[in-house]
DRENNUMAR-637410 format. One line per 3 residues: their letters; for each residue x, y, z of C-alpha. Coordinates in nm, 4 decimals, decimal comma. Each point is the difference from the previous one (the first is absolute). Layout:
residues N
A	X Y Z; ...
This chain:
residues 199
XXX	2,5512 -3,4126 -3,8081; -0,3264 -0,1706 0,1107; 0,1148 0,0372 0,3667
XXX	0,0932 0,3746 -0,0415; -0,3115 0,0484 -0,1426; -0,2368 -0,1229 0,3200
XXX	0,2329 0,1804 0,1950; -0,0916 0,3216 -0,1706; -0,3676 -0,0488 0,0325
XXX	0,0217 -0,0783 0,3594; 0,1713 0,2967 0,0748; -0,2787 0,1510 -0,1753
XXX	-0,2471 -0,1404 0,1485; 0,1351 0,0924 0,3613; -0,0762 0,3545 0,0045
XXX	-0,3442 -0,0659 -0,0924; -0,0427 -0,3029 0,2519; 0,1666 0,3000 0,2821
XXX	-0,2856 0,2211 -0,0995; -0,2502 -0,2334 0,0704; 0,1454 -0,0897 0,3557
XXX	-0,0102 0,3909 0,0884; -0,3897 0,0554 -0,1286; -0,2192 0,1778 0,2981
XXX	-0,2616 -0,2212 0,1421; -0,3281 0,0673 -0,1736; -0,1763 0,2833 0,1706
XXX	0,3026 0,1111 0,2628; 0,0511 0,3397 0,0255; 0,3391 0,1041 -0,1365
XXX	0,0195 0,3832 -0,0111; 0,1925 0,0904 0,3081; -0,0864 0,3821 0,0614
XXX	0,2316 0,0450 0,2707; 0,2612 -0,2507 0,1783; 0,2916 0,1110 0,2588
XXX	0,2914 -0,1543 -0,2388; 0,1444 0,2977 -0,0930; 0,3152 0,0984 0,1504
XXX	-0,0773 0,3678 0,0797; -0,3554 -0,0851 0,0898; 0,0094 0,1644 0,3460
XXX	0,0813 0,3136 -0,1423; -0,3050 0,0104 -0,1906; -0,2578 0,0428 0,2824
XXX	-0,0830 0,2922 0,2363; -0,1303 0,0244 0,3516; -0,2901 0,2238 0,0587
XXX	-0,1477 -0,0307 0,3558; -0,2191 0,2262 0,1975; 0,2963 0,1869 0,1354
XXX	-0,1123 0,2355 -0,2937; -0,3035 0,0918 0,2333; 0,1519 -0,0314 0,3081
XXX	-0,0209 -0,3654 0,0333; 0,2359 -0,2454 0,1848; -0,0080 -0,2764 -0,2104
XXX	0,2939 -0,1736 -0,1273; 0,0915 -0,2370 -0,3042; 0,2156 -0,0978 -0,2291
XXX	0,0504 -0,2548 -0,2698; 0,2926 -0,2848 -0,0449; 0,0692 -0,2236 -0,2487
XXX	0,0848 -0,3647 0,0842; 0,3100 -0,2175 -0,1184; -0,3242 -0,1873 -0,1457
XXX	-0,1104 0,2853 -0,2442; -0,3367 0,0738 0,2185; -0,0304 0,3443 0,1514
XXX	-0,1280 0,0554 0,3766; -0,2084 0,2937 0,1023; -0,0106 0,0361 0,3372
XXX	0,0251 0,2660 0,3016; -0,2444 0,1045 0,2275; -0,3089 0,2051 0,0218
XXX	-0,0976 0,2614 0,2864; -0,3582 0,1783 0,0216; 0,1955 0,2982 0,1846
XXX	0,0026 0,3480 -0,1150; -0,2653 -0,0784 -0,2469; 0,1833 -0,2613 -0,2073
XXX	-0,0314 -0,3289 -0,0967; 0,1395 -0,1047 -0,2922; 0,2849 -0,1462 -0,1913
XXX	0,0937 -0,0701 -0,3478; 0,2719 -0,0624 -0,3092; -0,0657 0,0900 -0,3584
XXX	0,2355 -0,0928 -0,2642; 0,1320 0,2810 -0,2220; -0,2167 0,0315 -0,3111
XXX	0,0560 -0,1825 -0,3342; -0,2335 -0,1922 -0,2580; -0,1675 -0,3208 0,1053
XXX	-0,2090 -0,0504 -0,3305; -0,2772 -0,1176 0,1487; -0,2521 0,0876 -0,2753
XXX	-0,2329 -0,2991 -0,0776; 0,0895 -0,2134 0,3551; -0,2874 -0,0596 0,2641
XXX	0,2289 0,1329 0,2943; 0,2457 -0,1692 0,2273; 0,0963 -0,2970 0,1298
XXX	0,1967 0,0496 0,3540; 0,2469 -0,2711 0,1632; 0,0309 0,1077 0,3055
XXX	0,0182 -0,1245 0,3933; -0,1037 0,2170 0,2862; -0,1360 0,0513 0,3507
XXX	-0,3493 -0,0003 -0,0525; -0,0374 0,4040 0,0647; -0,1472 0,1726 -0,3083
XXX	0,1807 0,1692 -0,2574; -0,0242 0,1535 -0,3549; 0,1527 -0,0012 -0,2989
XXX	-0,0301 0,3473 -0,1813; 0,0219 0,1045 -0,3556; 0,0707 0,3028 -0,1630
XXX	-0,0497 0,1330 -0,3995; 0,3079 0,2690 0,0429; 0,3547 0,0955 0,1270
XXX	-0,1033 0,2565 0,2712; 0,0159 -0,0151 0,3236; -0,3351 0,0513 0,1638
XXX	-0,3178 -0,0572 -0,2143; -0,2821 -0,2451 -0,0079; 0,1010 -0,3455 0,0953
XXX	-0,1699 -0,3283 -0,1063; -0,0220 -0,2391 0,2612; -0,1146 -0,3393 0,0790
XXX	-0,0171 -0,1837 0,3384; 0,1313 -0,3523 0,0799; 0,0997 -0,1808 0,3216
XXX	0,2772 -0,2626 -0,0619; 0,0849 -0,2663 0,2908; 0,2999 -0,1426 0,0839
XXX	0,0294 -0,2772 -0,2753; 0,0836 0,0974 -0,3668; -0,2833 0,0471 -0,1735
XXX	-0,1229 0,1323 -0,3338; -0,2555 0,3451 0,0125; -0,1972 0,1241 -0,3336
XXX	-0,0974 0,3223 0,0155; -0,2076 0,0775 -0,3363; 0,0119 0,3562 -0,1136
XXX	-0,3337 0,0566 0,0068; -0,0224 0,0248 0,4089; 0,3052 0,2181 0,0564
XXX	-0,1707 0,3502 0,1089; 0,0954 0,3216 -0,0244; 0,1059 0,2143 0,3253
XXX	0,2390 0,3370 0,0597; 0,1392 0,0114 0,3534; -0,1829 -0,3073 0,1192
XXX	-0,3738 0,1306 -0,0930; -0,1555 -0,1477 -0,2937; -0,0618 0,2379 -0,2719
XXX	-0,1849 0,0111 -0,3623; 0,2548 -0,0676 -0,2555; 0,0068 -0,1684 -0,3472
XXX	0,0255 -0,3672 0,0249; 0,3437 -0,1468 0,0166; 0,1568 -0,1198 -0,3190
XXX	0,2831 -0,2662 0,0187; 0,1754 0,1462 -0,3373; 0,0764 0,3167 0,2461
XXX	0,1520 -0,0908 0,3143; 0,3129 0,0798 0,0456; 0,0805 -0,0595 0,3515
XXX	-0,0916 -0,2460 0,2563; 0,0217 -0,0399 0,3967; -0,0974 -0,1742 0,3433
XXX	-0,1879 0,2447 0,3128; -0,1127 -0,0947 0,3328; -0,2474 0,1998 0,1340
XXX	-0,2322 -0,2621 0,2050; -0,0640 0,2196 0,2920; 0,1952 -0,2436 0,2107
XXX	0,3635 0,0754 0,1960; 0,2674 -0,2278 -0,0092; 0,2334 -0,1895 -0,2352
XXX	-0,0405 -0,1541 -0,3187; 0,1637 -0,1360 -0,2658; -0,0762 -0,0745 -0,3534
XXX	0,2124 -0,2657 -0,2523; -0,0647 0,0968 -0,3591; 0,1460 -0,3042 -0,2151
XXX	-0,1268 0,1343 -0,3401; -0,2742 0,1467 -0,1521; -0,1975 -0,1225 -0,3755
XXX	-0,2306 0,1056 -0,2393; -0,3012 -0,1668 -0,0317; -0,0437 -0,0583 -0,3989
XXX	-0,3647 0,0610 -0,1112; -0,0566 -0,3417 -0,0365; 0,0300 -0,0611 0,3758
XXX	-0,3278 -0,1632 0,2046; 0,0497 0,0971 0,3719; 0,1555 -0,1977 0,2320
X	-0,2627 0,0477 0,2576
């Protein structure tokens, strides 16, 4: 009886002793807002280049056997164009009370944004922040609070973006330059409002 007995409490004990080998490391951010894991993930982005204006450019997005996605194409000045981007079809991030966003990402150096929207249409004021990744992984923050408000690649005057509403997300190029490129998006994170900056 005695030796059924410890039995029992170490198989009650285990569960517990599990949950304490799975615990987060104190201050790592754990709210994924987007990852490439999903099995129809490819269908849930759109191309929009400047072939809307007459444009030339050309790009498209792929997702890897490694769950990362890859933005890349190419980018002509001719006919007045010269940009290309991918925006994910709109759904809730729940964003409210988070800083902004933490990027892992690997690049070519060129400059490229990462653009926010508060609703489902299709054209509207975008929110958009710059960064420039290299060619190593690396992790980007982008705080809320500098994404600014353009329509059609002008800045405009617009209420001040608020996290609780976006509800869709996406990668342009539009750095004035010709020529390839190619963007690795690995995942993107929240940055809880207890964050200090990286920087």
């Amino acid at each position: 009886m005695r030796v059924l007995s410890l039995i029992s409490t170490a198989a009650l004990l285990l569960p517990i002793l599990a949950i304490g080998v799975d615990e987060p490391e104190e201050g790592k951010v754990q709210s994924v807002v987007l990852d490439f894991s999903a099995a129809d993930e490819a269908q849930q982005w759109r191309v929009i280049n400047d072939g809307v204006m007459g444009g030339l450019s050309q790009s498209r997005i792929e997702i890897t056997s490694h769950h990362t996605a890859i933005f890349r194409g190419t980018v002509s000045l001719e006919n007045n164009g010269g940009f290309a981007s991918v925006r994910r079809v709109p759904r809730s991030y729940e964003l409210g009370g988070t800083l902004g966003l933490r990027l892992h990402v690997r690049g070519d150096g060129r400059t490229y944004q990462l653009r926010l929207r508060t609703g489902d249409d299709y054209d509207g004021v975008a929110y958009r922040a710059s960064f420039a990744p290299q060619t190593e992984w690396s992790h980007i923050e982008l705080r809320f609070e500098d994404f600014v408000p353009s329509f059609r690649g002008r800045v405009v005057r617009a209420p001040k973006l608020d996290p609780a509403d976006v509800r869709q997300v996406g990668f342009l190029i539009a750095d004035k330059k010709e020529g390839a490129f190619e963007l690795e998006i690995d995942r993107i994170e929240a940055i809880p409002p207890s964050s200090e900056s990286s920087d």
